[in-house]
C-alpha positions in Angstrom: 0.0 0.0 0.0 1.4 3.1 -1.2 1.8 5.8 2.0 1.9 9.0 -0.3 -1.8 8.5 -1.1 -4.4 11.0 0.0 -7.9 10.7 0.2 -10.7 8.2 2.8 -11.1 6.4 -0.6 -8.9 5.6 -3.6 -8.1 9.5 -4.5 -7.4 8.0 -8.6 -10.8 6.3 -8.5 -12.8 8.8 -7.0 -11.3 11.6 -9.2 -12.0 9.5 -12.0 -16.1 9.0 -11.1 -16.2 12.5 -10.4 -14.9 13.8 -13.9 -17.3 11.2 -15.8 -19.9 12.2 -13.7 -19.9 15.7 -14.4 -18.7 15.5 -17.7 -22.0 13.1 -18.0 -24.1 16.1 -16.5 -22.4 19.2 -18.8 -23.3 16.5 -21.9 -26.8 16.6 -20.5 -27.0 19.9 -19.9 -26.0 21.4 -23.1 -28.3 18.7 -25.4 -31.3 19.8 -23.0 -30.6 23.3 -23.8 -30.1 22.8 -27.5 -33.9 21.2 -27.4 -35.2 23.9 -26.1 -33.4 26.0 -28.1 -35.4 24.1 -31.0 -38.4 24.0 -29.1 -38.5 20.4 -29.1 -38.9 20.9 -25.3 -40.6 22.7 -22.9 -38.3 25.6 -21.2 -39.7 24.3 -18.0 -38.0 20.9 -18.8 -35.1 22.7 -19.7 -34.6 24.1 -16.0 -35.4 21.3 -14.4 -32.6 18.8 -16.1 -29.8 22.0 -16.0 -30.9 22.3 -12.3 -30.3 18.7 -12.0 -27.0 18.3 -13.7 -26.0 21.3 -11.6 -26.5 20.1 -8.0 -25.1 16.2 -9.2 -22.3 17.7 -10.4 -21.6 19.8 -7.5 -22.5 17.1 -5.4 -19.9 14.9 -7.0 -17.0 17.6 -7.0 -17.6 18.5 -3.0 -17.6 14.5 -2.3 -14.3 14.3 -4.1 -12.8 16.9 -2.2 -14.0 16.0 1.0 -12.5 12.6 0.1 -8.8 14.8 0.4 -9.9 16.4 3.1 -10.6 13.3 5.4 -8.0 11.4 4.0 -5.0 13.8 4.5 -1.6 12.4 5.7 -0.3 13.8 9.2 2.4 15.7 9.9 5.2 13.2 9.6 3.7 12.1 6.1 2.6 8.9 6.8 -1.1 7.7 6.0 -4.0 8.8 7.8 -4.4 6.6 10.9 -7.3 4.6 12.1 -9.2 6.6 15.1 
Protein backbone atom coordinates (compact mmCIF):
# COMPACT_ATOMS: atom_id res chain seq x y z
CA UNK A 1 0.00 0.00 0.00
CA UNK A 2 1.36 3.08 -1.24
CA UNK A 3 1.84 5.77 2.00
CA UNK A 4 1.90 9.01 -0.32
CA UNK A 5 -1.82 8.51 -1.13
CA UNK A 6 -4.38 10.98 -0.01
CA UNK A 7 -7.93 10.68 0.18
CA UNK A 8 -10.69 8.24 2.83
CA UNK A 9 -11.14 6.39 -0.56
CA UNK A 10 -8.92 5.63 -3.64
CA UNK A 11 -8.06 9.48 -4.48
CA UNK A 12 -7.44 8.04 -8.57
CA UNK A 13 -10.77 6.30 -8.54
CA UNK A 14 -12.81 8.81 -7.03
CA UNK A 15 -11.25 11.56 -9.22
CA UNK A 16 -12.04 9.53 -11.98
CA UNK A 17 -16.07 8.98 -11.11
CA UNK A 18 -16.22 12.51 -10.40
CA UNK A 19 -14.86 13.82 -13.89
CA UNK A 20 -17.25 11.22 -15.85
CA UNK A 21 -19.90 12.19 -13.69
CA UNK A 22 -19.94 15.72 -14.40
CA UNK A 23 -18.71 15.49 -17.71
CA UNK A 24 -21.95 13.11 -17.95
CA UNK A 25 -24.05 16.07 -16.50
CA UNK A 26 -22.37 19.22 -18.80
CA UNK A 27 -23.33 16.52 -21.95
CA UNK A 28 -26.77 16.62 -20.54
CA UNK A 29 -27.02 19.88 -19.93
CA UNK A 30 -26.01 21.40 -23.13
CA UNK A 31 -28.28 18.67 -25.39
CA UNK A 32 -31.32 19.77 -22.98
CA UNK A 33 -30.55 23.27 -23.76
CA UNK A 34 -30.15 22.84 -27.50
CA UNK A 35 -33.93 21.21 -27.43
CA UNK A 36 -35.17 23.87 -26.09
CA UNK A 37 -33.40 25.99 -28.10
CA UNK A 38 -35.42 24.11 -31.04
CA UNK A 39 -38.38 24.00 -29.14
CA UNK A 40 -38.53 20.38 -29.10
CA UNK A 41 -38.85 20.90 -25.34
CA UNK A 42 -40.60 22.66 -22.94
CA UNK A 43 -38.29 25.63 -21.18
CA UNK A 44 -39.65 24.26 -18.00
CA UNK A 45 -37.99 20.86 -18.76
CA UNK A 46 -35.06 22.71 -19.73
CA UNK A 47 -34.63 24.06 -16.03
CA UNK A 48 -35.37 21.30 -14.35
CA UNK A 49 -32.62 18.84 -16.07
CA UNK A 50 -29.82 22.03 -16.01
CA UNK A 51 -30.93 22.27 -12.26
CA UNK A 52 -30.32 18.68 -12.02
CA UNK A 53 -27.01 18.25 -13.70
CA UNK A 54 -25.98 21.29 -11.63
CA UNK A 55 -26.51 20.11 -8.05
CA UNK A 56 -25.14 16.24 -9.23
CA UNK A 57 -22.32 17.71 -10.42
CA UNK A 58 -21.56 19.82 -7.52
CA UNK A 59 -22.52 17.11 -5.41
CA UNK A 60 -19.87 14.93 -7.01
CA UNK A 61 -17.04 17.61 -7.04
CA UNK A 62 -17.57 18.55 -2.97
CA UNK A 63 -17.59 14.45 -2.32
CA UNK A 64 -14.25 14.34 -4.11
CA UNK A 65 -12.79 16.92 -2.17
CA UNK A 66 -14.04 15.96 1.02
CA UNK A 67 -12.52 12.55 0.13
CA UNK A 68 -8.81 14.76 0.40
CA UNK A 69 -9.86 16.41 3.11
CA UNK A 70 -10.64 13.33 5.39
CA UNK A 71 -7.99 11.41 3.98
CA UNK A 72 -4.99 13.81 4.53
CA UNK A 73 -1.62 12.41 5.72
CA UNK A 74 -0.32 13.75 9.24
CA UNK A 75 2.37 15.71 9.91
CA UNK A 76 5.21 13.21 9.64
CA UNK A 77 3.74 12.12 6.10
CA UNK A 78 2.58 8.90 6.78
CA UNK A 79 -1.15 7.70 6.01
CA UNK A 80 -4.03 8.76 7.78
CA UNK A 81 -4.39 6.60 10.95
CA UNK A 82 -7.32 4.59 12.14
CA UNK A 83 -9.25 6.57 15.09
Amino acid sequence: MDDRRRGFLNPQVVRALSFWTTSICLLVAVVASLLAIWNFTGKDTLWRTVATCVVIGAGTMVFARLNTVFGEADEEGSAPRDI
